[in-house]
DOVOTOR-179693 format. One record per residue: residue number from 1; residue in three letters; x, y, z of N, C-alpha, C in turn. Coordinates in Angstrom, 2 decimals, m for minus. Last residue first. Layout:
# DOVOTOR-179693
+-----+-----+---------+---------+---------+---------+---------+---------+---------+---------+---------+
|   k |   r |     nc1 |     nc2 |     nc3 |    cac1 |    cac2 |    cac3 |     cc1 |     cc2 |     cc3 |
+-----+-----+---------+---------+---------+---------+---------+---------+---------+---------+---------+
| NUM | ala |       X |       Y |       Z |       X |       Y |       Z |       X |       Y |       Z |
...
+-----+-----+---------+---------+---------+---------+---------+---------+---------+---------+---------+
//
This chain:
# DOVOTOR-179693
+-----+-----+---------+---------+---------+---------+---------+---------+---------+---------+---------+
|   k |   r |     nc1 |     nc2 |     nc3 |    cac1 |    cac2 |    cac3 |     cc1 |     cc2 |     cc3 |
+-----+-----+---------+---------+---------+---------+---------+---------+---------+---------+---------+
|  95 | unk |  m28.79 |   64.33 |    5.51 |  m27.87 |   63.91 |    4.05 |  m27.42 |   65.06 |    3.42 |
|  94 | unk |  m29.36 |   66.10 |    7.67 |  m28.14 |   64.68 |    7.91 |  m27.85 |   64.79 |    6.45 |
|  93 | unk |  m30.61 |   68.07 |    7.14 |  m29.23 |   68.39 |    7.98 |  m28.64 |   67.13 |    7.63 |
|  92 | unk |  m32.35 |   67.74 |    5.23 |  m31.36 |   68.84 |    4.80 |  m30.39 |   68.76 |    6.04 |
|  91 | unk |  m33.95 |   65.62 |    6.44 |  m32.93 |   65.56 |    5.33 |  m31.63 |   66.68 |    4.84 |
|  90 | unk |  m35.09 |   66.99 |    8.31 |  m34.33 |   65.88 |    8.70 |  m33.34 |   65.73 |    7.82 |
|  89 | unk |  m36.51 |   68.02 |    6.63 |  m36.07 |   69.24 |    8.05 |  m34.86 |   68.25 |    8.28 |
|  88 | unk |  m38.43 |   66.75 |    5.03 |  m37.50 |   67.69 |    4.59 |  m36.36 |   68.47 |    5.29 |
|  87 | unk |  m39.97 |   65.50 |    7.19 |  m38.77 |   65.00 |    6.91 |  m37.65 |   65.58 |    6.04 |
|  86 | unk |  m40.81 |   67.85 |    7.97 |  m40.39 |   67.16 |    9.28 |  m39.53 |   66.41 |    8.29 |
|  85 | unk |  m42.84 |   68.26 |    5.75 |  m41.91 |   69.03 |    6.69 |  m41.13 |   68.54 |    7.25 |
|  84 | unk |  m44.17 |   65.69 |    5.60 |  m43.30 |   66.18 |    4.64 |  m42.19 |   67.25 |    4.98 |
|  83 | unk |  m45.48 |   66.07 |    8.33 |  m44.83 |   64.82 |    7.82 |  m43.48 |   64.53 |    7.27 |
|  82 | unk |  m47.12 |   68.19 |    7.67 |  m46.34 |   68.05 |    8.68 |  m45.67 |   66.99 |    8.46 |
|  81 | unk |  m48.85 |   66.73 |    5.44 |  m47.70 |   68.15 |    5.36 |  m46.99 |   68.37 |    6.23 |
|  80 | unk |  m50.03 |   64.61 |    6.25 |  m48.83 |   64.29 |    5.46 |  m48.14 |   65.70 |    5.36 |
|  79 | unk |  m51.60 |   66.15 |    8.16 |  m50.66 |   64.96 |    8.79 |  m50.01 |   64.43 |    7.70 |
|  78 | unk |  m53.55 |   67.08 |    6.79 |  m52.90 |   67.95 |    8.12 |  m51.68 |   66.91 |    8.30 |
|  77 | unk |  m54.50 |   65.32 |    4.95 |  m53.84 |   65.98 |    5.02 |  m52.61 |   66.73 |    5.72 |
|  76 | unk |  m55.70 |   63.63 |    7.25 |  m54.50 |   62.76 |    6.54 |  m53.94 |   64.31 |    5.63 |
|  75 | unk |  m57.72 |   65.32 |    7.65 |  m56.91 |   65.00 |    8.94 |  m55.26 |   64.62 |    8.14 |
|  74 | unk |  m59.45 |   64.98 |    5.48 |  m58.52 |   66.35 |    6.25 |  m57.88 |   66.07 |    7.04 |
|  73 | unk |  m60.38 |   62.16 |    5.30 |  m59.18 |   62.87 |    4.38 |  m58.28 |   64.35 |    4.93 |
|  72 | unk |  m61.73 |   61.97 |    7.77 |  m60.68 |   61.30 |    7.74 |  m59.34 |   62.08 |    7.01 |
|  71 | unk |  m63.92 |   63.32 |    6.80 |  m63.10 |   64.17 |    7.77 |  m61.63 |   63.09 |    8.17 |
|  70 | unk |  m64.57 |   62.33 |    4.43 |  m63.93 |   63.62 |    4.13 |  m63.32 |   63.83 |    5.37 |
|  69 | unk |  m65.55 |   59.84 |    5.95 |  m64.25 |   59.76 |    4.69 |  m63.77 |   61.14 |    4.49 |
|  68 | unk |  m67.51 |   60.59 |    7.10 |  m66.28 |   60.02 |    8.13 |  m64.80 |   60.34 |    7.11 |
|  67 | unk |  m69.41 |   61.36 |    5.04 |  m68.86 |   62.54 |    5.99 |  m67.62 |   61.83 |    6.87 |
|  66 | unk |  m68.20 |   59.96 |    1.93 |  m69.38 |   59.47 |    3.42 |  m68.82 |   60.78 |    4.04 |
|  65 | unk |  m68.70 |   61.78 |   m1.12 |  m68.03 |   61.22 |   m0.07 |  m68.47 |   61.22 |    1.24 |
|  64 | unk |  m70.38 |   63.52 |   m2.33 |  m70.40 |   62.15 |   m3.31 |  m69.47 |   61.48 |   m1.90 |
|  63 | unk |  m70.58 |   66.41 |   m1.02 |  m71.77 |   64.91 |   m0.67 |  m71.34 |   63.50 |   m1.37 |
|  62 | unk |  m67.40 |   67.01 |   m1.46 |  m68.72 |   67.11 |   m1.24 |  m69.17 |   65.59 |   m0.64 |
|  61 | unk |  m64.80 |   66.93 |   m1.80 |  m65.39 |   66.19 |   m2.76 |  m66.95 |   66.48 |   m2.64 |
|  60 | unk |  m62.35 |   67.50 |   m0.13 |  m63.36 |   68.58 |   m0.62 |  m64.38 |   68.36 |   m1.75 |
|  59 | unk |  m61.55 |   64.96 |    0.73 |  m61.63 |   66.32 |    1.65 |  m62.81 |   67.35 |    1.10 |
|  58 | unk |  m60.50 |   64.49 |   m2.00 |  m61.32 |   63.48 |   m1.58 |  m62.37 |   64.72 |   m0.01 |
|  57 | unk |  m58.43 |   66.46 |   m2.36 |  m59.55 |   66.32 |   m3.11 |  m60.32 |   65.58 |   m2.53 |
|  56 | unk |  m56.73 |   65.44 |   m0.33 |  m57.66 |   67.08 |   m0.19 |  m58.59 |   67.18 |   m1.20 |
|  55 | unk |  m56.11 |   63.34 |   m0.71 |  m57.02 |   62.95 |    0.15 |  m57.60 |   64.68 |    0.70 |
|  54 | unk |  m54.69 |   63.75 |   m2.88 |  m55.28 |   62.96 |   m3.09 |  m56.43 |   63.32 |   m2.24 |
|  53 | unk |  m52.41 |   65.01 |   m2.21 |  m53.04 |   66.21 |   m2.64 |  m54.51 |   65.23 |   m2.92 |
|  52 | unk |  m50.99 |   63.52 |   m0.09 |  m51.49 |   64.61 |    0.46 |  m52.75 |   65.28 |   m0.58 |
|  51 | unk |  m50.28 |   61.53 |   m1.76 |  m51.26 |   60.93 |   m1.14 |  m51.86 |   62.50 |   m0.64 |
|  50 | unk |  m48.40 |   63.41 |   m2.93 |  m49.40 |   63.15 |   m4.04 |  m50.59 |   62.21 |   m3.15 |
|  49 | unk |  m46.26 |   63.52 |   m0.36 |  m47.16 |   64.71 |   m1.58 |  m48.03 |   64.68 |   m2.57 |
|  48 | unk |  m45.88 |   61.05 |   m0.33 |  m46.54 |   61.53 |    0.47 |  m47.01 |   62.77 |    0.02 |
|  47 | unk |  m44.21 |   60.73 |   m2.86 |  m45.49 |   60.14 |   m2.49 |  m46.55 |   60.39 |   m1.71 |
|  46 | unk |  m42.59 |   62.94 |   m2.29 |  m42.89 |   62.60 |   m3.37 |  m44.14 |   61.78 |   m3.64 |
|  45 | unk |  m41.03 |   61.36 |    0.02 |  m41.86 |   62.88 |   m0.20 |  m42.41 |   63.12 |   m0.90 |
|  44 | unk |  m40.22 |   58.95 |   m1.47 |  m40.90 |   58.88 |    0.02 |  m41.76 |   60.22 |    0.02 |
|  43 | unk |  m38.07 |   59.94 |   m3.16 |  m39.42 |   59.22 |   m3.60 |  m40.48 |   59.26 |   m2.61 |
|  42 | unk |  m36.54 |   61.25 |   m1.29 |  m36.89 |   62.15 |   m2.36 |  m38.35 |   61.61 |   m2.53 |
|  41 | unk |  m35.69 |   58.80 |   m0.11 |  m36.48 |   59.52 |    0.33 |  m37.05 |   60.81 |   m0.19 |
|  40 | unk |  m34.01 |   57.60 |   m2.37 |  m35.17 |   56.65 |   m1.31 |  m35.80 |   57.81 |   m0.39 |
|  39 | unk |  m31.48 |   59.70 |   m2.70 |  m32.99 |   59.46 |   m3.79 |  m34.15 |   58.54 |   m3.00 |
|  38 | unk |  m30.81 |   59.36 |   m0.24 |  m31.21 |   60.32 |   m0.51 |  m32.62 |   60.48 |   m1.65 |
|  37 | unk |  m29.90 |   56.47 |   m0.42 |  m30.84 |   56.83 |    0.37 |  m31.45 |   58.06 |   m0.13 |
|  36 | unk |  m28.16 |   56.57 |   m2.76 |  m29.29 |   56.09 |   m2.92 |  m30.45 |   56.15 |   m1.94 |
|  35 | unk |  m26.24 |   58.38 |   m1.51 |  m26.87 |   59.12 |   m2.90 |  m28.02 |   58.01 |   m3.04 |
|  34 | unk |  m25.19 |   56.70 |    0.18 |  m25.82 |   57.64 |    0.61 |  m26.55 |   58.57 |   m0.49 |
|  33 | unk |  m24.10 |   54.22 |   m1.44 |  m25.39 |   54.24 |   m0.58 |  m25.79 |   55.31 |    0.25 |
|  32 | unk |  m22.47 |   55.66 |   m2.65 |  m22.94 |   55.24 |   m3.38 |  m24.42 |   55.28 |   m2.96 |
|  31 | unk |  m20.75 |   56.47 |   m0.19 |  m20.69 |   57.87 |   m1.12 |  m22.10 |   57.10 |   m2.28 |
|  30 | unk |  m20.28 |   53.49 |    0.12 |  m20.44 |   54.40 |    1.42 |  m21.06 |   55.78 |    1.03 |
|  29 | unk |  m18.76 |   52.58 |   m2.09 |  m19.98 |   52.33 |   m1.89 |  m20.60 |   52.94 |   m0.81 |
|  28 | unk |  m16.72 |   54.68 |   m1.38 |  m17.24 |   54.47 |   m3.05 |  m18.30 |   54.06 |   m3.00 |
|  27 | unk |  m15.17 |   53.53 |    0.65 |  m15.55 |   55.10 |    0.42 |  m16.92 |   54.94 |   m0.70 |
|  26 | unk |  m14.64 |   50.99 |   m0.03 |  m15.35 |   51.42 |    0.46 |  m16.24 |   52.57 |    0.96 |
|  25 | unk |  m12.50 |   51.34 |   m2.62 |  m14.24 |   50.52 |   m2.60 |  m14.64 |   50.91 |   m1.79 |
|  24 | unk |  m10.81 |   52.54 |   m0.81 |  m11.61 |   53.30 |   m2.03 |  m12.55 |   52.69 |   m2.00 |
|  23 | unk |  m10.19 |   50.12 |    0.80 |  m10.84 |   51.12 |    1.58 |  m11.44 |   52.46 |    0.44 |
|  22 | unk |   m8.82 |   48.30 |   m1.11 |  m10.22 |   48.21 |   m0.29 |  m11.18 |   49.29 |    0.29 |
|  21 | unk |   m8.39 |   50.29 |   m3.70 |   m8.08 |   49.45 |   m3.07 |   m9.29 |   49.22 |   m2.03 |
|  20 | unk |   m8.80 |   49.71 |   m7.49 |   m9.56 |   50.41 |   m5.99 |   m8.54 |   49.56 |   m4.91 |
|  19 | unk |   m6.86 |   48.56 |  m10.06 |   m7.72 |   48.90 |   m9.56 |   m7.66 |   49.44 |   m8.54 |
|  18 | unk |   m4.98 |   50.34 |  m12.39 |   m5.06 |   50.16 |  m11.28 |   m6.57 |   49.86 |  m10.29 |
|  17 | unk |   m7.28 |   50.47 |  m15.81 |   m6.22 |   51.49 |  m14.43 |   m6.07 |   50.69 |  m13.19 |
|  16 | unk |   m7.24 |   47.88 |  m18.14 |   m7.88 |   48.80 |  m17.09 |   m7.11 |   49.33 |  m15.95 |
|  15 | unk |   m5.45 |   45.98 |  m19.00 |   m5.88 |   47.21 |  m19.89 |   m6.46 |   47.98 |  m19.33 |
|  14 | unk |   m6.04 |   43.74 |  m18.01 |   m5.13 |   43.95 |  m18.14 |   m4.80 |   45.34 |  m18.23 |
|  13 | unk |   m8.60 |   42.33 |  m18.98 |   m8.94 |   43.69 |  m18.17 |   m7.15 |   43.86 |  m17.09 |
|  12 | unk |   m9.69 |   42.49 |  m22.28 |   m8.86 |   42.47 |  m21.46 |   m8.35 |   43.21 |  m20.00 |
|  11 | unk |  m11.87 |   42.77 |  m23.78 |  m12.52 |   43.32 |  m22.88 |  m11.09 |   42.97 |  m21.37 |
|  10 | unk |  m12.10 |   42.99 |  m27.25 |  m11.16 |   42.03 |  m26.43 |  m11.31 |   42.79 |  m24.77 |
|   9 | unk |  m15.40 |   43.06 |  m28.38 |  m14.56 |   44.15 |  m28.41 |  m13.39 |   43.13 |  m26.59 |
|   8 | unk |  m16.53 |   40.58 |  m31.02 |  m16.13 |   41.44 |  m30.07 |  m15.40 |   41.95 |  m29.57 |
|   7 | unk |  m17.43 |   39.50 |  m34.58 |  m16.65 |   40.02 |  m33.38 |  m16.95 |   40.68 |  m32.17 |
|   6 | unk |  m20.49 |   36.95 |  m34.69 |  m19.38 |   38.02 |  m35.03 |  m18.07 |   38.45 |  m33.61 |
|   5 | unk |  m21.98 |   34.24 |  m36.51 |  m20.82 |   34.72 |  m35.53 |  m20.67 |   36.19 |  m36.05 |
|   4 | unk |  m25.19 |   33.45 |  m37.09 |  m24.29 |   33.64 |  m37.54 |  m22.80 |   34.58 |  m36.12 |
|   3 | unk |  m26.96 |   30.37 |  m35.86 |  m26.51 |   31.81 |  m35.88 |  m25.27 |   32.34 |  m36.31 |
|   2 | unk |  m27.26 |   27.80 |  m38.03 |  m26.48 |   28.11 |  m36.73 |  m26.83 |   29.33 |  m37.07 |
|   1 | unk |  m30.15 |   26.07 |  m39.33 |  m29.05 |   27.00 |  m39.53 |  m28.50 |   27.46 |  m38.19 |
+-----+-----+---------+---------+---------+---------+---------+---------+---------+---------+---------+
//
């Protein structure tokens, strides 16, 4: 048996506004790829905030963790919150 047919919607693009001219497109993707950086580093903080809260548990885990590994983990604390700072500091002026 063939699949059965149906209609679709005539997608004439006759029928669509004026397009962009070059330099709109370019605004457009320029305004596009700065809303996607922004979100690309939202995620970035975001990670580094959950490696941060990771390695303070690991930090304060006791004896079940080698003594190099907890003092590793405090350190990697100290050093994703400054991190996170620093890039929150960055972000609010440029983007």
């Amino acid at each position: 048996m063939s699949p059965s047919l149906s209609v679709v919607a005539d997608n004439d693009l006759k029928s669509t506004p004026k397009s962009e001219t070059v330099a709109e497109r370019v605004r457009r993707l320029q305004s596009e790829a700065k809303q996607l950086a922004k979100d690309h580093v939202r995620s970035l903080s975001a990670a580094m905030v959950n490696v941060e809260q990771m390695a303070a548990e690991i930090a304060e885990g006791g004896e079940a963790y080698p003594p190099g590994i907890r003092d590793l983990a405090r350190r990697l604390v100290e050093d994703c919150e400054a991190r996170v700072q620093t890039l929150e500091a960055i972000v609010s002026r440029t983007l």
